[in-house]
N, C-alpha and C positions, 0 to 999 in steps of 0.2 A: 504493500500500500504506500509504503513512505518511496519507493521508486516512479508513481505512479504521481505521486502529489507534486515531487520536485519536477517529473517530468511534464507535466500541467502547469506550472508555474515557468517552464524554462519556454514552451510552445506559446504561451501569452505572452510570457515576457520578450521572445523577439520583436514582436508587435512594437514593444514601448522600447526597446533597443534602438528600431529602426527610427522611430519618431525622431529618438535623441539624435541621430545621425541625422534625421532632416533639420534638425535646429540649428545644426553643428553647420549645413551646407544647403542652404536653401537651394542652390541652382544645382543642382547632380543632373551631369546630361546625359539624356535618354540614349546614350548608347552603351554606359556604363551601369546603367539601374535596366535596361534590355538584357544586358550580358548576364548579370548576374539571375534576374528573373528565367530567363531559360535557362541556366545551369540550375538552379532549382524547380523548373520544371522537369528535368530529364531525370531529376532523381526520385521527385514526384511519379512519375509515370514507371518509370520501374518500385519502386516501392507501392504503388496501386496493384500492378501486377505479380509481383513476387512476395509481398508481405499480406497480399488481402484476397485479392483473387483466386490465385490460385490455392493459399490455405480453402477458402471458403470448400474448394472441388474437394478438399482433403476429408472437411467435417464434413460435407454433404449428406455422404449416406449413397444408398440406391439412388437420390434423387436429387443427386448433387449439383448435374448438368442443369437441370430447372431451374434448383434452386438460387444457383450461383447466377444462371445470365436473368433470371425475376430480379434478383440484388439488385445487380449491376443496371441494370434499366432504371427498378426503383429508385437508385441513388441520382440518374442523370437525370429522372424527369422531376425525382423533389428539387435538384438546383435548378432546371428549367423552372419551374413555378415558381420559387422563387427570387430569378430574374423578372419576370413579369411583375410581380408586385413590388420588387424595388432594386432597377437592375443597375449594374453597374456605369459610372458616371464619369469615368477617366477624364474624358476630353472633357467634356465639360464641363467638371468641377474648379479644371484647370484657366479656368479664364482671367484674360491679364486682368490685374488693377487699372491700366488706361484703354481698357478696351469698350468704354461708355455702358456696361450693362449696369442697371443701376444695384447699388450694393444689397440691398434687400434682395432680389431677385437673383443675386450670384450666391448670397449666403444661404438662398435656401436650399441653393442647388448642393454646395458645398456641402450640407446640412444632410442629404440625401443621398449623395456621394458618400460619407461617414456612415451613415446609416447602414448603406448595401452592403460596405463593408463587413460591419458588425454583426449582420445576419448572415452572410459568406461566413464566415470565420464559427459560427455551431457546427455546424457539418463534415468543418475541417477538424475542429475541436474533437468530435465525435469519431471521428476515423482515427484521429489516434489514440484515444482509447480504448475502440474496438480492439485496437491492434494487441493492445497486450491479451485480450482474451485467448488467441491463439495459442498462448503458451510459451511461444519462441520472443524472450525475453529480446534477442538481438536484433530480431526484426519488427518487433514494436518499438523499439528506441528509434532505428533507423527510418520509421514512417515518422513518428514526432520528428527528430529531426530534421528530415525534407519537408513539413510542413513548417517548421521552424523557421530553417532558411528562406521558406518563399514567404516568413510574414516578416522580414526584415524588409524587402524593398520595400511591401506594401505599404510598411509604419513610417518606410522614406516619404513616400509617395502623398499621405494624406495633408501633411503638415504645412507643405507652400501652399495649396490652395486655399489652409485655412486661414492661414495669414497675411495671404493675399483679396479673403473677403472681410477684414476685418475682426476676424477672431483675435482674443489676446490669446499671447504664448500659455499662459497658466491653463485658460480655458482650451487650446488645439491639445498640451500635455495630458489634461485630464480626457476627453477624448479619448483621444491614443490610448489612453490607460483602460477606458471603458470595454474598446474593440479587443485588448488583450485577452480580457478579464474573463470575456464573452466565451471565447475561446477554452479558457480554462474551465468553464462550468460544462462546456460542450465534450472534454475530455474525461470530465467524471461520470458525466451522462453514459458516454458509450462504455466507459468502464465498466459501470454498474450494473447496465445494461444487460450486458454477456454474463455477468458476475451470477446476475441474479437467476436469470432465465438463460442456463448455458444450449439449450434446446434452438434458439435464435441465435447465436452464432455463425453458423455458415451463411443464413440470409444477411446478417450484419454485416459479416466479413465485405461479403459483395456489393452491398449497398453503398459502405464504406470506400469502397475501390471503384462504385461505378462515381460517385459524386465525385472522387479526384478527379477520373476520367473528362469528364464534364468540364471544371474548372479549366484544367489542362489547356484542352481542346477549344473551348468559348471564351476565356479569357485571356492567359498567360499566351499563348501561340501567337492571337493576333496583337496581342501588346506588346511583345517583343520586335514585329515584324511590321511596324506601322511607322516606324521612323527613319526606315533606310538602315536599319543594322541585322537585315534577315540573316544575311551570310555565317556573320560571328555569332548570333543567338543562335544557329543552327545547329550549328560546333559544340557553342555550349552545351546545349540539352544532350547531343550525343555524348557528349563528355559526363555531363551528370548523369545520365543512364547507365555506362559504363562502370562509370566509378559507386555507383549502388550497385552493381552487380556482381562486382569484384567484392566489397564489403558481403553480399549475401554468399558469395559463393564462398569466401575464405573465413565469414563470421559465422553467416547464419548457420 
């Protein structure tokens, strides 16, 4: 339990790691917050695969092939639906201070944009505590992990646009803190979850695996590829792929 709690607290806390970095460097160019965003997609999508998925075909059962690709649906179409009701707001959250939109109208958006965030971030939270259900101690760390890594850029990413709508530092800090936090509860949830009702696990595992899928694919891929740095993020993710694979094959 106490690996489970530090590791809940370490998956939030990149969240508010990253913030601190966007404080540190308001301007970080999208080809260095691209780069790293794909190299934590690649280890994202192998640890979807290798830590979740494919456990899930393991506990299955006779009915394992069902049950594992019903998951893996279930997971992509709960982030779908939840795109719909508050989807994600990159570019738009990002709009200049002299760009005449008036500041109430940027701040809500800003406001909305944090939001999508915070509600992205259960799901992610929830897949890495599924992950320890599994059992394989080293492959639950490395799913935290990769979700780790990819909420550092995100925590980069929220903080210029709040203080470019007029948010104070204390208020974008607390934010940031809130989306961590979020996370964290969303890691106990799936914890608990399996803990309690080990019978749901192999669905979980896959639900788990299919919502990263999802993210991956609808958000991360084209965020990396929107600013003229498709080439080097490509690299990356193949390199963070890799290098989750080498860790499963020589850890797990």
């Amino acid at each position: 339990m106490t690996i489970v709690f530090l590791t809940a607290l370490g998956v939030g806390g990149a969240t508010v790691f990253g913030a601190i970095i966007g404080f540190a460097f308001k301007h970080i160019s999208h080809k260095f917050s691209d780069i790293v965003l794909a190299f934590a997609a690649g280890i994202m999508l192998s640890a979807s695969i290798l830590g979740l998925i494919l456990p899930s075909l393991d506990f299955g059962g006779k009915l394992a092939m069902v049950i594992t690709v019903a998951g893996v649906f279930g997971g992509a179409v709960c982030m779908n639906l939840l795109d719909k009701v508050v989807p994600h707001l990159h570019r738009i959250a990002g709009v200049p201070a002299e760009s005449g939109v008036p500041v109430s109208d940027k701040l809500s958006k800003v406001m909305l944009f944090v939001a999508a965030i915070a509600i992205h971030n259960l799901p992610e939270g929830i897949a890495a505590g599924v992950g320890f259900g599994s059992g394989n101690m080293a492959e639950a760390l490395t799913i935290a992990g990769a979700i780790a890594l990819q909420n550092i850029p995100e925590g980069m990413v929220i903080i210029s646009p709040m203080l470019l709508a007029g948010v104070s530092k204390r208020r974008a800090f607390i934010l940031a803190l809130i989306t961590g936090l979020i996370e964290v509860l969303g890691t106990f949830i799936g914890y608990f979850a399996v803990t309690i009702a080990s019978a749901i696990l192999p669905f979980a595992l896959a639900f788990a695996g299919g919502a990263m899928l999802y993210v991956i694919s609808d958000e991360m891929i084209p965020e990396t590829h929107a600013h003229g740095s498709e080439r080097g993020a490509t690299y990356a993710l193949i390199l963070g792929f890799c290098l989750m694979l080498a860790a499963d094959f020589y850890i797990g």
